[in-house]
C-alpha positions in Angstrom: 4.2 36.7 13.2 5.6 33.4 13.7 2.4 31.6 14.2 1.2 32.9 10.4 4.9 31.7 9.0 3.5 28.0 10.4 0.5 28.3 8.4 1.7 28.5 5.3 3.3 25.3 3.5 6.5 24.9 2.2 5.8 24.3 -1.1 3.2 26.6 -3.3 1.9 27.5 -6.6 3.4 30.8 -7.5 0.2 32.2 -8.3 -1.0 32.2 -4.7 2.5 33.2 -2.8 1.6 37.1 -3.0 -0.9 39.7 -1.8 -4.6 38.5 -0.5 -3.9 34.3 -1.5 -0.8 34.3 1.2 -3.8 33.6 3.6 -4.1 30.1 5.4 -6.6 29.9 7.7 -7.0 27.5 10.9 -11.0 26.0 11.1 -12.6 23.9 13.4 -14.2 20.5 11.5 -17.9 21.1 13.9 -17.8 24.8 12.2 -17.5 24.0 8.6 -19.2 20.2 8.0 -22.4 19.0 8.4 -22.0 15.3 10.1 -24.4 12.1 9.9 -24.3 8.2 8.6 -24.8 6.0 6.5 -27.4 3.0 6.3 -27.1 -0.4 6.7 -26.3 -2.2 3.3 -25.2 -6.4 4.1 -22.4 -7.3 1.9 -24.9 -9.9 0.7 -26.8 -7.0 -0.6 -24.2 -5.3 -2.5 -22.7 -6.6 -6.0 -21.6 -5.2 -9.0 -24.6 -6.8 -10.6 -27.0 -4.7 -8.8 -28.5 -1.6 -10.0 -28.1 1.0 -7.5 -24.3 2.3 -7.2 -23.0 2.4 -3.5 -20.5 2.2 -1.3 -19.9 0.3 2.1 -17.4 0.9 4.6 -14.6 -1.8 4.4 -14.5 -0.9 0.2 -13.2 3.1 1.5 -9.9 1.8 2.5 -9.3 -1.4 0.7 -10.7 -0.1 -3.1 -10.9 3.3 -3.1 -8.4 6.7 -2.6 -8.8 9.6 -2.3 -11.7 11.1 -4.9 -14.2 8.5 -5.9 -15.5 9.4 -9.4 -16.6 5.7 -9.8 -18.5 2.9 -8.0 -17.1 -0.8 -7.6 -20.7 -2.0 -5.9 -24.1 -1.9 -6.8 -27.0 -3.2 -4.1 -30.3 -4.2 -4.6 -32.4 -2.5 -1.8 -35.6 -0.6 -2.2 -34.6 2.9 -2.2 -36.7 3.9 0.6 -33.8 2.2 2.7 -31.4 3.9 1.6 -29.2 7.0 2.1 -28.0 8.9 -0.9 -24.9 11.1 -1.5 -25.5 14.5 -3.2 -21.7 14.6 -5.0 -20.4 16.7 -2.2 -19.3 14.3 0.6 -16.2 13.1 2.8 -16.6 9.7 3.4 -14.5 8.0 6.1 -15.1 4.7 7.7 -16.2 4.8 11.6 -14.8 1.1 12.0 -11.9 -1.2 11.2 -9.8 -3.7 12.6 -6.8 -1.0 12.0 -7.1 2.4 14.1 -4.9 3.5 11.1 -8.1 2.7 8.5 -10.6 4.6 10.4 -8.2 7.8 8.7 -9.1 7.1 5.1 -10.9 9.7 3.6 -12.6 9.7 0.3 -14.4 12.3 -1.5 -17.7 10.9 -3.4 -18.2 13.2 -6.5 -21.1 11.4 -7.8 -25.1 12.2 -6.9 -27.3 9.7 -5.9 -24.8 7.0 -4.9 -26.0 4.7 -1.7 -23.9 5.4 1.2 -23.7 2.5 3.6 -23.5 2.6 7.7 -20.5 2.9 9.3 -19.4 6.0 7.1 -19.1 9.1 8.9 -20.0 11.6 6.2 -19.2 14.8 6.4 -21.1 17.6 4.1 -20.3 21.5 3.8 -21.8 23.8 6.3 -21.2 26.5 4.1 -20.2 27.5 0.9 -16.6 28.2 -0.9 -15.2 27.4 2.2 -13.5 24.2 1.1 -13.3 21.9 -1.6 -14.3 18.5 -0.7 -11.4 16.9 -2.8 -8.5 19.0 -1.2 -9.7 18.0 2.4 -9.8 14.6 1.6 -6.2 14.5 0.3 -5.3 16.6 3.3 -7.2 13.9 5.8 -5.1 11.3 4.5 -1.8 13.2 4.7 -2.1 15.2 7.7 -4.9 13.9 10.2 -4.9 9.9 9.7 -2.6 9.4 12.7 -4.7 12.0 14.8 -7.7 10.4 13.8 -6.5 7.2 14.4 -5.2 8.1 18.1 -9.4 9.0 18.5 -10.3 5.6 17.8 -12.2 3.5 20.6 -12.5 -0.5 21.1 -10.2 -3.6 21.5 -10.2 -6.1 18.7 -12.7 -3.3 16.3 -11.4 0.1 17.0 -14.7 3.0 15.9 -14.4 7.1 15.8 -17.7 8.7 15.5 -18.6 12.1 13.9 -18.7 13.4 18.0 -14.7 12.6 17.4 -14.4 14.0 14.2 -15.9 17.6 15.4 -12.8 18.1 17.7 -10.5 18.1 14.7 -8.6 21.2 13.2 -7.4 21.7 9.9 -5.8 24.3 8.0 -6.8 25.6 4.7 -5.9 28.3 2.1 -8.6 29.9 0.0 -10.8 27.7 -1.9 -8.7 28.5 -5.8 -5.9 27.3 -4.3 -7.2 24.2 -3.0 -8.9 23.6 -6.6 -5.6 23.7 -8.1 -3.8 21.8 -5.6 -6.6 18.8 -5.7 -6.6 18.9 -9.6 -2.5 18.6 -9.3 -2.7 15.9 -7.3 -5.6 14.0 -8.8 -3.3 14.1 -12.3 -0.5 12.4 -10.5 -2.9 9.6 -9.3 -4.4 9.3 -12.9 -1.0 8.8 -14.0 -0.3 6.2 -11.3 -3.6 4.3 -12.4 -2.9 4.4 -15.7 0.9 3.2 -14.9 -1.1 0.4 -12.8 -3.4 -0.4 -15.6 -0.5 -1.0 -18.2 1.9 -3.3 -15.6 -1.4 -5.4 -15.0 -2.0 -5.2 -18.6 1.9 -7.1 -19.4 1.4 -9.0 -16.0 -2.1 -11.0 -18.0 -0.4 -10.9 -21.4 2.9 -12.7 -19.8 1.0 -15.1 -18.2 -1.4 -16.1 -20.8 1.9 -16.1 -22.7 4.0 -18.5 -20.9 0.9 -20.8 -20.9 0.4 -20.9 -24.5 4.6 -21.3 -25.4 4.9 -24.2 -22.6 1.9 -26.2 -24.2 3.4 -25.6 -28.2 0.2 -23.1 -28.8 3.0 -20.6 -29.9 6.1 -21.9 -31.2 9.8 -19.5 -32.1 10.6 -19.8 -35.7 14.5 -19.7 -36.7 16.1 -16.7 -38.6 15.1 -18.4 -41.7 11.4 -18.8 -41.0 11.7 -22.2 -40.1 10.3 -24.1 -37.5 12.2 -25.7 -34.6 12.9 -28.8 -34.3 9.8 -30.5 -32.1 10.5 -30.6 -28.6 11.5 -34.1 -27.1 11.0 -35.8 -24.1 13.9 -36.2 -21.6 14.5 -36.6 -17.8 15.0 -33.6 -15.8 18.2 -36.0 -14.7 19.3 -35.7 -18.4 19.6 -31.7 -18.3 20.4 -31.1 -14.5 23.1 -32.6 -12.2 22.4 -32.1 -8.4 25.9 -29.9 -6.8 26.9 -31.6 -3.7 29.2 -29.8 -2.7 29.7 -29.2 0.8 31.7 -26.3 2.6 32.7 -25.0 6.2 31.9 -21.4 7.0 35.6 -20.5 7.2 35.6 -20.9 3.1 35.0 -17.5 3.1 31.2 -18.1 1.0 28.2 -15.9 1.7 26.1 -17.3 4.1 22.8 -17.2 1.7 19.0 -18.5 2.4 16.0 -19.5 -0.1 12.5 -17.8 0.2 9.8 -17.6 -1.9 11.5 -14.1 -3.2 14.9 -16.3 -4.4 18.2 -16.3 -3.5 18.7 -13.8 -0.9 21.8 -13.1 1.7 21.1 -14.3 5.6 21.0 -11.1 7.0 18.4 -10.6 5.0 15.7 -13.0 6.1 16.2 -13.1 9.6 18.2 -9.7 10.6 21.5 -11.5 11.8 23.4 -14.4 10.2 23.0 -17.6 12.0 26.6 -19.0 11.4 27.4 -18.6 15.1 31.3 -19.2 16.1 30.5 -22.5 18.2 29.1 -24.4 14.7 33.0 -24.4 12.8 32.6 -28.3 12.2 29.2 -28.0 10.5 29.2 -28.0 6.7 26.9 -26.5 4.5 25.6 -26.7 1.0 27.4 -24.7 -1.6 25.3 -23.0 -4.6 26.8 -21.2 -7.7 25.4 -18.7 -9.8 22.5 -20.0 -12.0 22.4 -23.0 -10.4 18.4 -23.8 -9.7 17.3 -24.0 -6.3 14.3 -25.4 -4.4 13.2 -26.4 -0.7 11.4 -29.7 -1.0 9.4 -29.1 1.6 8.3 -25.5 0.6 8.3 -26.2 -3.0 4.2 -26.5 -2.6 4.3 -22.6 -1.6 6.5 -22.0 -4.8 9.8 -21.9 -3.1 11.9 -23.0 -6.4 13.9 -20.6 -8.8 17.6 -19.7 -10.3 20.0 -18.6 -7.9 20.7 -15.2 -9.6 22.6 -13.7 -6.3 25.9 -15.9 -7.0 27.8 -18.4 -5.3 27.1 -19.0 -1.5 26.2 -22.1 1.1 22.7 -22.6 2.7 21.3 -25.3 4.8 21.6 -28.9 3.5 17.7 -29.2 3.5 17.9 -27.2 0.4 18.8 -28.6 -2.8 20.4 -27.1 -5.6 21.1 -28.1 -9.5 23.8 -27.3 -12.2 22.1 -26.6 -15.5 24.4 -29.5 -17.3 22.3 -28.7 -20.2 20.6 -26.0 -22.1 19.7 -22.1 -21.2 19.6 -21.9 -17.1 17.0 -19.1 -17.9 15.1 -21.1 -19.7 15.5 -23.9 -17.4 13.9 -21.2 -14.6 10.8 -20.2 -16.2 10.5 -23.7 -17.3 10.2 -25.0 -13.4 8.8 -22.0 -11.7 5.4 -22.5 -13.7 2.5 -23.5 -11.2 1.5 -26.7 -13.4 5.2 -27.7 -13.0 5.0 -27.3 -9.5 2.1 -29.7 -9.4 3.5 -32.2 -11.5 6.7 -32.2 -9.0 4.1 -33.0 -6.1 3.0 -35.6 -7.0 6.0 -37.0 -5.5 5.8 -35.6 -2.0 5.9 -37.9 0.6 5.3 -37.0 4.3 2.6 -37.8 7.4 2.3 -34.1 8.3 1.6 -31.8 5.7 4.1 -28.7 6.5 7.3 -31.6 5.9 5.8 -33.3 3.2 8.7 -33.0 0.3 9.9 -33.8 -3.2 13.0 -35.5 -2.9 16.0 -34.6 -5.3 16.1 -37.9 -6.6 12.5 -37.9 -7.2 12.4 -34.8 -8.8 15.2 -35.5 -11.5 12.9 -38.9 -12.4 10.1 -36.5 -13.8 9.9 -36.8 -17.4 9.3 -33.2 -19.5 9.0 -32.1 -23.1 11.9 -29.4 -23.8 12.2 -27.6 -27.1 16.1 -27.4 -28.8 18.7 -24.9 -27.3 18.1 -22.5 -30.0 14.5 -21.8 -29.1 15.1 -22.0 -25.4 17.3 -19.4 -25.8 14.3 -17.5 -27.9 11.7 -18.2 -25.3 14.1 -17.1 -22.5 15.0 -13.8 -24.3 11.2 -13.3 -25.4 9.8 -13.7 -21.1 13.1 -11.7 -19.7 11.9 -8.8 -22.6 8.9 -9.3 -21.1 9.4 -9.5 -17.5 12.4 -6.3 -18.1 9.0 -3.9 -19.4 7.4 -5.2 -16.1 10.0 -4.2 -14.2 10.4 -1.2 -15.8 6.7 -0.1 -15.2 6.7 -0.9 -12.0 10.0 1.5 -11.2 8.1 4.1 -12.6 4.6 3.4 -10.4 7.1 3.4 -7.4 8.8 6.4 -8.5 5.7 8.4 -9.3 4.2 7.2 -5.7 7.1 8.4 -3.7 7.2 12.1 -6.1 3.3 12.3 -4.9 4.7 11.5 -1.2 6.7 14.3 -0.8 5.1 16.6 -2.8 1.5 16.1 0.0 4.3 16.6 2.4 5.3 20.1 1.5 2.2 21.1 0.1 -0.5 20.6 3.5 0.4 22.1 6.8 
């Protein structure tokens, strides 16, 4: 009795909890699947401009989930060399640098698709016994780390159908994985269409951004009338560099700058570095909104607003009081790539990882910046934008993790 209660999952479709459909059943993969391989396709011989659809090992677990119902590649090989799926396979790479890879199952729905080598494909011995989409979700959730604890090699790890016929898995009668699959294929169309719509603002932003900083698009007042045209000042002219300098025992957050912003120590390297025996060492102090940039990371992007508040970071960093104009403005203004570029100009260095912008360097470099007023519109217009982003992407994450526990309490 208490071997049955482990078959059966914690979380069900009502329709299936009573009478005959209470029935999970343990299988052995060698008695229900057919196993064999792909053939060779070169990634020089695969393209989306080719003609016949395929699909090659390395695309299983970096482009495609769980239920493949379209192609990404096409090749160009005589069909004679090929292998072709029939709409009813289990695709799973044999190879991959990551054991964990080798686990990434993908059911191929379509007929006539190339399958390439290095796929172990597995096929249904018999019918009704499974559905081909329910066992690949259940590969990925419940035997990826078993499959992956199979895997053979040093630097490329391999698992071969011989490995794959050892595995178990447990299965419920063939409606209920229908219905189960079909639940869980909804939840990913949601996600892709989720992922569709925040790449969708990510291209509009950014085609955005480019066409307000180069006057394409210009803000009109609440009259209807235009701004007036941007001038030409000195950064110097709208930013002051803060000097200030402070002890750890001032009581400020010891803070660092990454690529990510602003963040707190602890943070970037697990513990803070202000150690007891460094009381005579000052460091830089940074308020809130004050923009921030390493001059020798500020080729990797490593420039933005401080938005975490008032702290002190290492001297090597500098930091600037917006003296003049919107401070969020003033951030989308200098985080833009051709900014960037502009400001390197002025690196100096011999070795390429120290090369920096200097602070009084980069307050020299002329720009064209519109009135307040329209800062404050282009600012408001980006953060609406950037706010929807944000927002999108919440609800990708939020979708992703319901998905994560819901494969946890439906497979056993």
């Amino acid at each position: 009795m208490q071997k049955s209660k482990t078959l059966i999952p914690q979380l069900r479709f009502p329709e299936f909890i009573d009478g005959n459909n209470n029935v999970y059943k343990k299988y052995n993969f060698k008695d229900i699947f057919n196993f064999s391989t792909g053939k060779n396709i070169k990634q020089s011989e695969a393209s989306p401009e080719f003609e016949i659809p395929c699909v090659r090992y390395g695309e299983l677990y970096h482009m495609y989930k769980e239920i493949i119902i379209k192609t990404i590649n096409n090749t160009n090989l005589n069909k004679s060399e090929l292998l072709f799926s029939k709409g009813d396979e289990i695709l799973l790479p044999s190879a991959g640098e990551d054991p964990l890879d080798i686990g990434s199952a993908s059911a191929l729905t379509l007929e006539n698709v190339a399958i390439g080598r290095t796929i172990n494909i597995l096929r249904p011995l018999k019918d009704n016994v499974y559905s081909q989409k329910y066992v690949a979700y259940y590969i990925n959730q419940v035997l990826k780390k078993k499959i992956s604890t199979l895997a053979k090699g040093s630097s490329i790890s391999n698992v071969y159908n011989s490995d794959l016929k050892k595995l178990e898995i447990i299965l419920p009668n063939i409606f209920e994985q229908e219905k189960t699959a079909d639940f869980f294929m909804s939840l990913d169309r949601k996600i892709g269409a989720l992922e569709k719509k925040k790449n969708l603002l990510i291209q509009f932003k950014k085609g955005a951004i480019q066409k307000i900083f180069n006057q394409e698009v210009r803000f009109k007042d609440t009259n209807g009338n235009n701004y007036p045209d941007w001038c030409e000042k000195k950064l110097s002219d709208v930013l002051i560099e803060r000097k200030e300098m402070s002890l750890k025992s001032s009581g400020l957050e010891h803070i660092s700058l990454t690529k990510k912003g602003v963040v707190p120590k602890t943070v970037r390297y697990e513990r803070d570095f202000l150690v007891n025996d460094d009381s005579a060492k000052k460091y830089k102090v940074t308020r809130l909104n004050d923009i921030c940039y390493n001059p020798a990371n500020l080729k990797f992007g490593v420039i933005c607003r401080n938005k975490y508040g008032d702290g002190i970071f290492s001297p090597i960093y500098v930091t600037f009081e917006v003296k003049e104009g919107s401070y969020t403005f003033m951030e989308y203004f200098l985080v833009r790539a051709e900014f960037i570029a502009k400001a390197r100009r002025y690196e100096e260095g011999t070795v390429y990882e120290r090369m920096a912008v200097k602070p009084s360097d980069f307050i020299t470099l002329k720009v064209k910046l519109p009135s307040l007023k329209e800062q404050q519109k282009i600012a408001d217009f980006i953060s609406i934008l950037n706010r929807k982003i944000t927002l999108v992407t919440n609800q990708i994450k939020q979708t992703k993790t319901f998905k994560k526990g819901l494969l946890q309490q439906m497979f056993v």
